[in-house]
N, C-alpha and C positions, 0 to 999 in steps of 0.2 A: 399838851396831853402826852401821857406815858403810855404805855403798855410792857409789860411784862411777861415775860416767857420765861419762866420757871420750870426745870426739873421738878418732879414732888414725888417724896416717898413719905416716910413716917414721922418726919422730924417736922416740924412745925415750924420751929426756929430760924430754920435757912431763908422760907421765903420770908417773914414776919421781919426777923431784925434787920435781913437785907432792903427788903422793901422801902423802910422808914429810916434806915442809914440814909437811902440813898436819894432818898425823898418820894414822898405819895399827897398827892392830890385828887380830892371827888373827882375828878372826869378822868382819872387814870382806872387802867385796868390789867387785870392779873392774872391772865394764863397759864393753870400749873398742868404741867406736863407728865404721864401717869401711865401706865397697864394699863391698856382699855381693862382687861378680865379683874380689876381690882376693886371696884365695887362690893361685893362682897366682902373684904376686907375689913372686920372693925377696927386695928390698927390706923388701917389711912382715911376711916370714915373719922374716926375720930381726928385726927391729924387735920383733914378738912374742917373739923369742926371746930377745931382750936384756931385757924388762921381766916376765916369768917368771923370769928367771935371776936379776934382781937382786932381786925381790918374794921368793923363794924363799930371800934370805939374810936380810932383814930382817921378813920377817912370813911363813913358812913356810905359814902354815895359809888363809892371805886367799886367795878364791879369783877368780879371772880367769875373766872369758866373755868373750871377741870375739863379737859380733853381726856381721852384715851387713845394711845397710840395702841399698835397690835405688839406684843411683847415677842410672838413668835414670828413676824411677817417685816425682818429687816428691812428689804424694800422698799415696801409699804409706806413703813415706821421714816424712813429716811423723805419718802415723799410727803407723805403726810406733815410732818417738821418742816420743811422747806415750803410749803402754803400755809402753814400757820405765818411762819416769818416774814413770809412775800405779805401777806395779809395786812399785819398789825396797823394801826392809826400810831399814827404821832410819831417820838421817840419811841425806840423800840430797843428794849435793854435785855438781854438776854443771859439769865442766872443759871450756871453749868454748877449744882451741888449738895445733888440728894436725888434720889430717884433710881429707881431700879435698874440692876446692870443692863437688862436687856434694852432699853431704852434711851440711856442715857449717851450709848455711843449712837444709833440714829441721831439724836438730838446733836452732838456734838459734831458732826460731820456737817447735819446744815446748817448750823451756827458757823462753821467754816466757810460755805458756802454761798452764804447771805454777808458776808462781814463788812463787805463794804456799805451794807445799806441799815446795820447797824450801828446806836449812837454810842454803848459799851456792851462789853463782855466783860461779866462781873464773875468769880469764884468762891462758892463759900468754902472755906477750908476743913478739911474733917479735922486735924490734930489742935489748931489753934484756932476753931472757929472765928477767922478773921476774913474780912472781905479783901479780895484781892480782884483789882481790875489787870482785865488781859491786854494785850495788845497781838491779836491774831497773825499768822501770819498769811502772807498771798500764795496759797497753793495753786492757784489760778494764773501766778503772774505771766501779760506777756509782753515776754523780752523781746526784744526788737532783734532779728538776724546779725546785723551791720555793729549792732553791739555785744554780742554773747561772747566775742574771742576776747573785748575789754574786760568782761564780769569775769571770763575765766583768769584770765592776767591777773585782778584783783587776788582774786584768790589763791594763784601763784606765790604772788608776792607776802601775803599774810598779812595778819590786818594789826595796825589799820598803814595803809602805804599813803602814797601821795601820788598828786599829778605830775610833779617831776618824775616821782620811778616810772610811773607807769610809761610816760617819755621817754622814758632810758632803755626799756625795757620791750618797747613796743615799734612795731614800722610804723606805725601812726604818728601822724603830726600831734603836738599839743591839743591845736582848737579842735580834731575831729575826735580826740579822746575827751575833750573838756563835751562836746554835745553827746555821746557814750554816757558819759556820767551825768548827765541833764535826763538821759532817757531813761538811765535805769532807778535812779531815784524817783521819777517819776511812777514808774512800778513796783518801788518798795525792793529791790532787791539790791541797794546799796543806799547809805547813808553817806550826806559828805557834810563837812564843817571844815571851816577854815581854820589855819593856827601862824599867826604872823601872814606874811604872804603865800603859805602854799595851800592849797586845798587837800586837804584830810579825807581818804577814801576807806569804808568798810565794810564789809556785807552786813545786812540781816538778816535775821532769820529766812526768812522768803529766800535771800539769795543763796543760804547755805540749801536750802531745801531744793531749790528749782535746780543745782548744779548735784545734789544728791541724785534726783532724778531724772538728770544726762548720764 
């Protein structure tokens, strides 16, 4: 079982093509995420009515809930987002790509928040309507004490470096830098791969972020 958490604004297409891209199943379900005060709206009445209509020819039994987040009540809107997500059943796939401005940064903050206990974060593109899956990064990460003066050395050094440099370049023994880089890959906030015999060290994302934020 799926579930889906969708942005939704006026465009039908975003959840519709994404959905069945990415695959839909009867016992899956489709959380589109909304203005609570939209209702009124013919635009997204009908926008709803288009992706009911077309859900209803290819996966009859999946069920659709429109929520309303509060447009004007960021807080709210941000908690609100983060117990939808804690919520969901099954896989839980989280579509960031339509839906009102006011909303849609609520939603992508707890999409941040939740990322480890989702299965994708999917992007519908506004210029080339193409699906692009994300790979979040860890704003949350946390880096162990005994290794932050390694992540910063990485970063010293410019990516991507090696375990030699960072050897050379460090009072640290090899082995206490080689469990450094055990730990922090572990947190997301270095990548390593081998090339010949040296091990290959670089930040990601996560670790440009977490050293932005020292």
């Amino acid at each position: 079982m799926r579930t889906y958490v969708c942005t939704f604004g006026y465009d039908s297409q975003r959840v519709t093509q994404t959905v069945v891209s990415n695959g839909l199943d009867d016992e899956d379900r489709i959380v589109l995420l909304r203005p609570a005060d939209g209702d009124g709206n013919q635009r997204a009445a009908d926008a709803l009515k288009e992706v009911e209509q077309f859900l209803d020819e290819v996966a009859p039994h999946a069920a659709i809930e429109p929520v309303g987040l509060p447009p004007a009540d960021f807080t709210t809107a941000v908690r609100e987002s983060v117990a939808i997500l804690d919520a969901a059943a099954g896989e839980t796939i989280a579509v960031l790509g339509g839906g009102a401005r006011e909303i849609f940064l609520p939603v992508s903050i707890a999409t941040l928040v939740c990322r480890d206990d989702l299965a994708e974060v999917i992007q519908f593109g506004d210029t080339d309507r193409d699906l692009r899956r994300l790979s979040l990064p860890n704003l949350g990460a946390d880096v162990p004490e005994r290794a932050q003066s390694t992540l910063s050395l990485v970063a010293e050094l410019g990516d991507p470096t090696t375990l030699p440099a960072l050897t050379a370049a460090s009072d640290n023994s090899k082995s206490t830098l080689a469990r450094h880089l055990d730990e922090l890959e572990r947190v997301d906030v270095v990548a390593t791969s081998t090339d010949g015999q040296a091990r290959v060290v670089e930040l990601t994302l996560s670790g440009e972020l977490w050293l932005h934020g020292r």
